[in-house]
N, CA, C and O atoms as CSV, one atom per row, in Angstrom:
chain,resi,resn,atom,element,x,y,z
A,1,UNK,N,N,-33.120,-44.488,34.858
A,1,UNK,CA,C,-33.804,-45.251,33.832
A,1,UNK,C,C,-34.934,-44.437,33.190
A,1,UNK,O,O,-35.209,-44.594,32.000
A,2,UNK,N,N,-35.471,-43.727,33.830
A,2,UNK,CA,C,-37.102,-42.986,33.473
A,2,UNK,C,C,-36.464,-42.060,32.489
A,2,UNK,O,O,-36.870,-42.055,31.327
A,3,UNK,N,N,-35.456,-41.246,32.888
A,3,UNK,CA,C,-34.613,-40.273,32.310
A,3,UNK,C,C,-34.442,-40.800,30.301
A,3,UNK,O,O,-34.588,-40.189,29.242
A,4,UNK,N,N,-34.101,-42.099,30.654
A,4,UNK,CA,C,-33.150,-42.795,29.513
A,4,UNK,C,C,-34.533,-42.957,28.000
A,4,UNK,O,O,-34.508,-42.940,26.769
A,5,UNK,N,N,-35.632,-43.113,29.159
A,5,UNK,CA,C,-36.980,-42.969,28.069
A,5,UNK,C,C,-37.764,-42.129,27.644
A,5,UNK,O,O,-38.844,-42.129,27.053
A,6,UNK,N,N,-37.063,-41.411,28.030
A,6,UNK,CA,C,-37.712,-39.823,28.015
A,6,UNK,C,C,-37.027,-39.106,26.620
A,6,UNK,O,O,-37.499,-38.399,25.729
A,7,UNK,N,N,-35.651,-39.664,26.902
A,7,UNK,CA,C,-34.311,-39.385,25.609
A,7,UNK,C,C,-34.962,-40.512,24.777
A,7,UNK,O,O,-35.342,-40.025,23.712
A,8,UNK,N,N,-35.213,-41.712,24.846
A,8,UNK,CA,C,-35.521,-42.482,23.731
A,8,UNK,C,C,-37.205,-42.003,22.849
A,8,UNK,O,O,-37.580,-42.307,21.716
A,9,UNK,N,N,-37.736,-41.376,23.658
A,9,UNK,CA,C,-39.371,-41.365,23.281
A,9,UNK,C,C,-38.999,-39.962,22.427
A,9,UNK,O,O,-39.715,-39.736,21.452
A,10,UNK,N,N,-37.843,-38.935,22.758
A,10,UNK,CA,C,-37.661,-37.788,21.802
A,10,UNK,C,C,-37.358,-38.026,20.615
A,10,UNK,O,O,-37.933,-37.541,19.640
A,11,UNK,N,N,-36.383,-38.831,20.588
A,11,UNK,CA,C,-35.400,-39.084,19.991
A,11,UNK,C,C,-36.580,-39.876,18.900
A,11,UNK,O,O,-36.904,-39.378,17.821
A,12,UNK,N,N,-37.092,-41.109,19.398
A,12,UNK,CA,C,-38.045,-41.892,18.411
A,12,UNK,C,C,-38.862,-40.590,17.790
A,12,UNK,O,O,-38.717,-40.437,16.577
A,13,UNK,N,N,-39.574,-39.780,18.375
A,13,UNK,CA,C,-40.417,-39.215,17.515
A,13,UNK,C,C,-40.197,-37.472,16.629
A,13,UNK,O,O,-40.977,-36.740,16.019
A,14,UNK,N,N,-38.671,-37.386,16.998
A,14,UNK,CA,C,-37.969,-36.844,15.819
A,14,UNK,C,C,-37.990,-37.685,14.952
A,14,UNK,O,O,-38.793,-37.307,14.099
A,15,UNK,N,N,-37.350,-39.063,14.562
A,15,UNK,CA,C,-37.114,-40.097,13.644
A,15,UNK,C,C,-38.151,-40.058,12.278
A,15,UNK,O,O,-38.000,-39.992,11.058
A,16,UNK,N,N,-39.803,-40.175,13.664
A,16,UNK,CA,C,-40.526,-40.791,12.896
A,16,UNK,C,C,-41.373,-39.506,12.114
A,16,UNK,O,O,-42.158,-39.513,11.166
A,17,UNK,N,N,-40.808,-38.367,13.006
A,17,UNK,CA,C,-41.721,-36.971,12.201
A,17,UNK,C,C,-40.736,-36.351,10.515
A,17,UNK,O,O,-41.158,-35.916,9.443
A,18,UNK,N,N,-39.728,-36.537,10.895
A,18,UNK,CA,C,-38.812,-36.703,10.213
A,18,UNK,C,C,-38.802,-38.069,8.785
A,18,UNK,O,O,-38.650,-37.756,7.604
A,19,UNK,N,N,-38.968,-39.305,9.193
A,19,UNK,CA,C,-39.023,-39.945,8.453
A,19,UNK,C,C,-40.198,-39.852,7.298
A,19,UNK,O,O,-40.117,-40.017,6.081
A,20,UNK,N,N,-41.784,-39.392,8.495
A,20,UNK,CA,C,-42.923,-38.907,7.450
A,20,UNK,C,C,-42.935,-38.046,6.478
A,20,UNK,O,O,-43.532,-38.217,5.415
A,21,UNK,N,N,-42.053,-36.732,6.883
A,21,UNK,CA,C,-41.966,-35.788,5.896
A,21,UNK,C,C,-41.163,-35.626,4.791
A,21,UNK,O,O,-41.188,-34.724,3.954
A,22,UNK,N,N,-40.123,-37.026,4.905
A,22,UNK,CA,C,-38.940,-37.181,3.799
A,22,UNK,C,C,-40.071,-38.210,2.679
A,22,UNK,O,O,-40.200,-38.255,1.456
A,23,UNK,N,N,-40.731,-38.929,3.818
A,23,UNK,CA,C,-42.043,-40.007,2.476
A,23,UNK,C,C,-42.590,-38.904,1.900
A,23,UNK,O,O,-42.470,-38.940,0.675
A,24,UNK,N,N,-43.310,-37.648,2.433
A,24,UNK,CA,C,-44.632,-37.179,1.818
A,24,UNK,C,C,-44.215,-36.032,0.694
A,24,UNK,O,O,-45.039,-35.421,0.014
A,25,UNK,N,N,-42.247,-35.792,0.607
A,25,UNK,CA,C,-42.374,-35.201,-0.077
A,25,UNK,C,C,-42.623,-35.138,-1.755
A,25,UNK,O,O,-43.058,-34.252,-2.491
A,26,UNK,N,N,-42.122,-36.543,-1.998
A,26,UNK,CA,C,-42.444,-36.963,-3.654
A,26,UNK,C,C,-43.978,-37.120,-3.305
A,26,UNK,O,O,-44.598,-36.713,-4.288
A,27,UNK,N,N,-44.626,-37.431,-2.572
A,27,UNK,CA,C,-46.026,-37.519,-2.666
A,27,UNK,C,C,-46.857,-36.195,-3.024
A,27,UNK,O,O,-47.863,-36.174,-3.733
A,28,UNK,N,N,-46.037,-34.703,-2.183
A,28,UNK,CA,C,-46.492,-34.125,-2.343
A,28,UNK,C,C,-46.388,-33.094,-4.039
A,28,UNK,O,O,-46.871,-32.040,-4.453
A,29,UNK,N,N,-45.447,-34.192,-4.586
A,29,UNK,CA,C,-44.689,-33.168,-6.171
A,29,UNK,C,C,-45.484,-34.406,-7.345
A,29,UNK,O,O,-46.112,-34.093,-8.357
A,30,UNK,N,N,-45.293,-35.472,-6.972
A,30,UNK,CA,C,-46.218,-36.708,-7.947
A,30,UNK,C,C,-47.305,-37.032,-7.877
A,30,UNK,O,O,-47.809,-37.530,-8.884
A,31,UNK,N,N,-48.254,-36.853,-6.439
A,31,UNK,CA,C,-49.332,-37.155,-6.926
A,31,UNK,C,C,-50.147,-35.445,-6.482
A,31,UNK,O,O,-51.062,-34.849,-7.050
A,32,UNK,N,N,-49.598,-35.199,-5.654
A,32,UNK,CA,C,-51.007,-33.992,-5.289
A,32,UNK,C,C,-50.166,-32.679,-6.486
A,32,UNK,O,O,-50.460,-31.483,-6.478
A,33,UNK,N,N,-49.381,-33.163,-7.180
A,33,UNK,CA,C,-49.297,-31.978,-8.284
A,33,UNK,C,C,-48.405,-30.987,-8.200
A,33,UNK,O,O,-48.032,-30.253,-9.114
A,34,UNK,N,N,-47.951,-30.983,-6.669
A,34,UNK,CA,C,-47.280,-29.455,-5.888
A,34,UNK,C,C,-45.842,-29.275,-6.445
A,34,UNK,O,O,-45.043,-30.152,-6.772
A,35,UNK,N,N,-45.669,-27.550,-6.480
A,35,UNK,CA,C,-44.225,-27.879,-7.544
A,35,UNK,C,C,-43.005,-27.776,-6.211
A,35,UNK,O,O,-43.286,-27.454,-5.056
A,36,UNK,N,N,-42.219,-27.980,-6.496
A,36,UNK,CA,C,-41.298,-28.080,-6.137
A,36,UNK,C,C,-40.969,-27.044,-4.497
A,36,UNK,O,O,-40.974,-27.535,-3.368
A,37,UNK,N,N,-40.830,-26.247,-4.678
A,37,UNK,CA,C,-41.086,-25.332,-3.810
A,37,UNK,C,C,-42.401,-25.063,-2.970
A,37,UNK,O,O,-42.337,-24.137,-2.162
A,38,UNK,N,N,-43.140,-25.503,-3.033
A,38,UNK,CA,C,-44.871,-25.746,-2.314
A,38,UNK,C,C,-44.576,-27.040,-1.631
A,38,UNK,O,O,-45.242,-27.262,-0.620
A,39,UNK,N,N,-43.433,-28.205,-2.110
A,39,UNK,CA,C,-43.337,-29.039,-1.389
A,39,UNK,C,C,-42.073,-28.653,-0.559
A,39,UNK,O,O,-41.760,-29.538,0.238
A,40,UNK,N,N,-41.347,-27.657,-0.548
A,40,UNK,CA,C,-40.128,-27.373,0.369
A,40,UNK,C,C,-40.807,-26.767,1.399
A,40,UNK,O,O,-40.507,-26.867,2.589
A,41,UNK,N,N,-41.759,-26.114,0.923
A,41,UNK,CA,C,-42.449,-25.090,1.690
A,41,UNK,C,C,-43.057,-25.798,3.077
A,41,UNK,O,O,-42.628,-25.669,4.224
A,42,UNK,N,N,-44.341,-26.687,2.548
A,42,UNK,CA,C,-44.775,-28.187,3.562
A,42,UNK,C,C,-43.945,-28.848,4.079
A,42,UNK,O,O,-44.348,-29.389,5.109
A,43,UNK,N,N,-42.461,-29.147,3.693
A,43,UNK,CA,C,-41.950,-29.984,4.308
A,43,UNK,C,C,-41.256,-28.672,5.786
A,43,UNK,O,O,-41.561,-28.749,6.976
A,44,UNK,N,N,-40.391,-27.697,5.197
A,44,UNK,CA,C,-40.367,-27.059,6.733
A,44,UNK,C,C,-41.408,-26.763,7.437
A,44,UNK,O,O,-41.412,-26.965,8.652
A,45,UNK,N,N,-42.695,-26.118,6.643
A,45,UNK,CA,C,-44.046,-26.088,7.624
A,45,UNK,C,C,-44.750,-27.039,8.414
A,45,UNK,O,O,-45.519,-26.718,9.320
A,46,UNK,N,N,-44.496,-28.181,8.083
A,46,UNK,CA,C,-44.419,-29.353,8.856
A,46,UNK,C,C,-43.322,-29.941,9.716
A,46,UNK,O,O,-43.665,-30.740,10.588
A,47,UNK,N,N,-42.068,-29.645,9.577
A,47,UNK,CA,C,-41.379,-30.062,10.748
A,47,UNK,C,C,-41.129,-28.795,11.840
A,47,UNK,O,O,-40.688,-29.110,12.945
A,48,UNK,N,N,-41.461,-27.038,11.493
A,48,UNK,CA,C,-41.677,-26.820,12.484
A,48,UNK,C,C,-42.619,-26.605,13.664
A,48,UNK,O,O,-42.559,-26.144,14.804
A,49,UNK,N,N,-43.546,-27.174,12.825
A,49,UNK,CA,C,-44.499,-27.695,13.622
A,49,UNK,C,C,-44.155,-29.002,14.144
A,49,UNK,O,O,-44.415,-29.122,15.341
A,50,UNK,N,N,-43.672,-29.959,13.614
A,50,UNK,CA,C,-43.394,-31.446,14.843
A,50,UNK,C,C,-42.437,-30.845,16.006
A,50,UNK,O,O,-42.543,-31.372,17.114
A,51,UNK,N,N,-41.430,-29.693,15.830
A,51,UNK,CA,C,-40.642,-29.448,16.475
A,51,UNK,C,C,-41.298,-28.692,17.663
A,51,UNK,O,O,-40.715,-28.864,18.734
A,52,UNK,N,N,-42.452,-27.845,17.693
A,52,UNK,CA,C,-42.978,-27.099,18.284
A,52,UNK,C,C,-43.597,-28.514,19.180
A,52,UNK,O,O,-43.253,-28.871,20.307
A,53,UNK,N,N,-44.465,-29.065,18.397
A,53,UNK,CA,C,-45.228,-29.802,19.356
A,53,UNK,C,C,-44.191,-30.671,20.200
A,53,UNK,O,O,-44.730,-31.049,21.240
A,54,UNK,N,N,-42.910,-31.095,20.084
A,54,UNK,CA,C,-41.980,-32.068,20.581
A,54,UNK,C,C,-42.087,-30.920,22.140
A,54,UNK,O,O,-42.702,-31.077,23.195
A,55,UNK,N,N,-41.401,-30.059,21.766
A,55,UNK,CA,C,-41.459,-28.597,22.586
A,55,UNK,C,C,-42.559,-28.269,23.371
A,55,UNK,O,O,-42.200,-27.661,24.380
A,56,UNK,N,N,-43.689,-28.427,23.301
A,56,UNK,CA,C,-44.825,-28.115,24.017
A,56,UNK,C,C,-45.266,-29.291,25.021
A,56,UNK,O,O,-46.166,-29.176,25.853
A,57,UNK,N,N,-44.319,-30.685,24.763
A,57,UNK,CA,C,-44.839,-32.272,25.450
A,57,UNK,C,C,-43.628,-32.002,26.367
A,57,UNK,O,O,-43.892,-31.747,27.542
A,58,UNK,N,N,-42.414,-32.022,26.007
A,58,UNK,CA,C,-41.288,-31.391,27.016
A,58,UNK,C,C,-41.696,-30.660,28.298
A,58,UNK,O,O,-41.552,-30.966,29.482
A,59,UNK,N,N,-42.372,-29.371,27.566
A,59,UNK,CA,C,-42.769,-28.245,28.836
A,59,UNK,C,C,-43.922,-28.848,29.258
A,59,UNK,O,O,-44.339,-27.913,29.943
A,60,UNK,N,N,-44.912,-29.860,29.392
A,60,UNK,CA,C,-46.501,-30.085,29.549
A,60,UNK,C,C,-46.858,-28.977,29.598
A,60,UNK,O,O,-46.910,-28.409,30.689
A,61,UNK,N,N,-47.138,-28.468,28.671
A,61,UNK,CA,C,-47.751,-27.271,28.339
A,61,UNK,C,C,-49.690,-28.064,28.153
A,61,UNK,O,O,-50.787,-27.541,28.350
A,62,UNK,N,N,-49.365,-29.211,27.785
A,62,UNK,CA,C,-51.217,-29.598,27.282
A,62,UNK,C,C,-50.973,-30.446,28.228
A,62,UNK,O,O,-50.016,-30.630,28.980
A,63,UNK,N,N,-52.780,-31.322,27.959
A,63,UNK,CA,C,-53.121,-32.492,28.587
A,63,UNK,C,C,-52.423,-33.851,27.423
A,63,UNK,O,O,-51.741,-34.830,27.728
A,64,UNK,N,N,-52.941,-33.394,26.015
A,64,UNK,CA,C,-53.068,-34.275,24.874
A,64,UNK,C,C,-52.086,-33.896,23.712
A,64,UNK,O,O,-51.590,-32.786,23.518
A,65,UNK,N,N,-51.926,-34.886,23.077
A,65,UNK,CA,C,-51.182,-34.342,21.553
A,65,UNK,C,C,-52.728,-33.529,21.035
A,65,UNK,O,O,-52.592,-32.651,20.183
A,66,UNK,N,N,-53.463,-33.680,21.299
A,66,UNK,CA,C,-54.757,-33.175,20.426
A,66,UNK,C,C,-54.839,-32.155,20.836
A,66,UNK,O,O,-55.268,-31.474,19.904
A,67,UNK,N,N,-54.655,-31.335,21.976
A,67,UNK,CA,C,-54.567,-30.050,22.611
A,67,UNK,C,C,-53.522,-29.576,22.126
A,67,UNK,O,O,-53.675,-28.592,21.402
A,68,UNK,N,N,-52.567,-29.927,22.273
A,68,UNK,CA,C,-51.087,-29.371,22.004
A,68,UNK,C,C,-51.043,-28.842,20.337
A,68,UNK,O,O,-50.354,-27.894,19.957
A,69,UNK,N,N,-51.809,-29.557,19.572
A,69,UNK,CA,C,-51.957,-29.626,18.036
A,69,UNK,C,C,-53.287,-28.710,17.296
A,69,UNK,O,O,-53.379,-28.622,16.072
A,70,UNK,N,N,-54.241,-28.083,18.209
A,70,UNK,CA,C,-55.212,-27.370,18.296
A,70,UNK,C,C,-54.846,-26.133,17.489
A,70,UNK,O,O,-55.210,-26.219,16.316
A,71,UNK,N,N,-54.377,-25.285,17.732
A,71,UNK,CA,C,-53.894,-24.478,17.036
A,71,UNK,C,C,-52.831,-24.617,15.526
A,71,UNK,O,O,-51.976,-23.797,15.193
A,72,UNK,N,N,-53.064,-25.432,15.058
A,72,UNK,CA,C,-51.988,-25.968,13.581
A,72,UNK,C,C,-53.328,-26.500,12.824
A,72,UNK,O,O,-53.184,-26.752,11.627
A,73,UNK,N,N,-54.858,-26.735,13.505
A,73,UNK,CA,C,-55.821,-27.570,12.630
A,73,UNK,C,C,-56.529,-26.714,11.960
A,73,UNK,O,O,-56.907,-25.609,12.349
A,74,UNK,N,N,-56.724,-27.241,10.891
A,74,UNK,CA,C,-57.723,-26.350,10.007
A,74,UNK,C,C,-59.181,-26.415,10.874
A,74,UNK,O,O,-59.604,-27.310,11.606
A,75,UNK,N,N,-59.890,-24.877,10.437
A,75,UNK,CA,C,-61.177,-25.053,10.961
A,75,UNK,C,C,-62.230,-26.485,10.831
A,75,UNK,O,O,-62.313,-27.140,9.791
A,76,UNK,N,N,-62.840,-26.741,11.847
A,76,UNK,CA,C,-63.766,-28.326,11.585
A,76,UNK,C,C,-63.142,-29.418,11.325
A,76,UNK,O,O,-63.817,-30.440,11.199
A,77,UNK,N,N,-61.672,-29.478,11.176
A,77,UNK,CA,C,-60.869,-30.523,11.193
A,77,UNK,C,C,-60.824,-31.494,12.754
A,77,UNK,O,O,-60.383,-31.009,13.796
A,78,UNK,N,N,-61.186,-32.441,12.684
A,78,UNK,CA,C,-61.819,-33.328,14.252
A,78,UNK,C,C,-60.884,-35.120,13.822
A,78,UNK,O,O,-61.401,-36.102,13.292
A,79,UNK,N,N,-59.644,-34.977,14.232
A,79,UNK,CA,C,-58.591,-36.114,14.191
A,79,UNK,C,C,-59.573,-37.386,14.873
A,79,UNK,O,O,-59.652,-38.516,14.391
A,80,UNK,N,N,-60.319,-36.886,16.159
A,80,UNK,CA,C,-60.595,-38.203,15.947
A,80,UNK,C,C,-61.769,-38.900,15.722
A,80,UNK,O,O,-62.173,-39.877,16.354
A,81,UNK,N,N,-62.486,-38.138,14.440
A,81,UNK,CA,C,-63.124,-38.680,13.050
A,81,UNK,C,C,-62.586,-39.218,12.348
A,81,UNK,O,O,-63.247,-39.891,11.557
A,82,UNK,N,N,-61.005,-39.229,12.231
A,82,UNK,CA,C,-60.344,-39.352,11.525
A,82,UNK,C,C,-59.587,-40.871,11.894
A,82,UNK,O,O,-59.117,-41.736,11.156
A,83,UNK,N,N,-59.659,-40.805,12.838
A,83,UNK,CA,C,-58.878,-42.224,13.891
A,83,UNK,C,C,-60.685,-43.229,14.170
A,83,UNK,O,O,-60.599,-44.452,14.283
A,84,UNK,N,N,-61.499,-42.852,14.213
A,84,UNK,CA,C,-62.564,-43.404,14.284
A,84,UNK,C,C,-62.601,-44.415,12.575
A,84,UNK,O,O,-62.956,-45.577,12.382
A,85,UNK,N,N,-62.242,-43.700,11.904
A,85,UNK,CA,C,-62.407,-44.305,10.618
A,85,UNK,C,C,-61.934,-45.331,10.121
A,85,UNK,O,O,-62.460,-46.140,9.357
A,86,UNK,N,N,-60.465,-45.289,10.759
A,86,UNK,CA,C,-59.591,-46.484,10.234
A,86,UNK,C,C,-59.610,-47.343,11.320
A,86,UNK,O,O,-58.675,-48.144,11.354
A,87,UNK,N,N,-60.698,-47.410,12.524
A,87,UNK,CA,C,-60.632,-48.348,13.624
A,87,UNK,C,C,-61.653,-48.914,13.116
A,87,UNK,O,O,-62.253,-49.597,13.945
A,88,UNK,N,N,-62.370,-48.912,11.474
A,88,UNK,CA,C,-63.887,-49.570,11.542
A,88,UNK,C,C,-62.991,-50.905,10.516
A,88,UNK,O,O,-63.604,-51.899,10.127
């Protein structure tokens, strides 16, 4: 059984990393301006990064998604300033 959620919790968050980056790509060509290719570009630079991090929770390589994701953040970028914000 533990096994079976382990396959479902991958599986869900391919879906949903996947599903984000198929939304953000007209977002990224209609509203933030980006041409066409700047958004092909983000969309693989972003899923191989979900793929890496899927990869790094597999191996427990970290403690956190926030550790695991440390190295992909822009300098002074602090997520949970960011999660603080939309909890007000």
């Amino acid at each position: 059984m533990q096994q079976n959620k382990v396959i479902g919790g991958a599986l869900a968050a391919q879906i949903i990393g996947l599903g984000r980056e198929i939304l953000d790509y007209p977002i990224n060509i209609f509203v933030k301006n980006r041409s066409i290719q700047e958004a092909n570009n983000d969309f693989l630079n972003d899923m191989k990064i979900n793929y890496s991090g899927q990869n790094m929770a597999r191996e427990n390589k970290y403690n956190s998604v926030f550790d695991a994701c440390d190295k992909y953040r822009p300098n002074g970028y602090n997520p949970l300033e960011r999660l603080q914000y939309y909890r007000k």
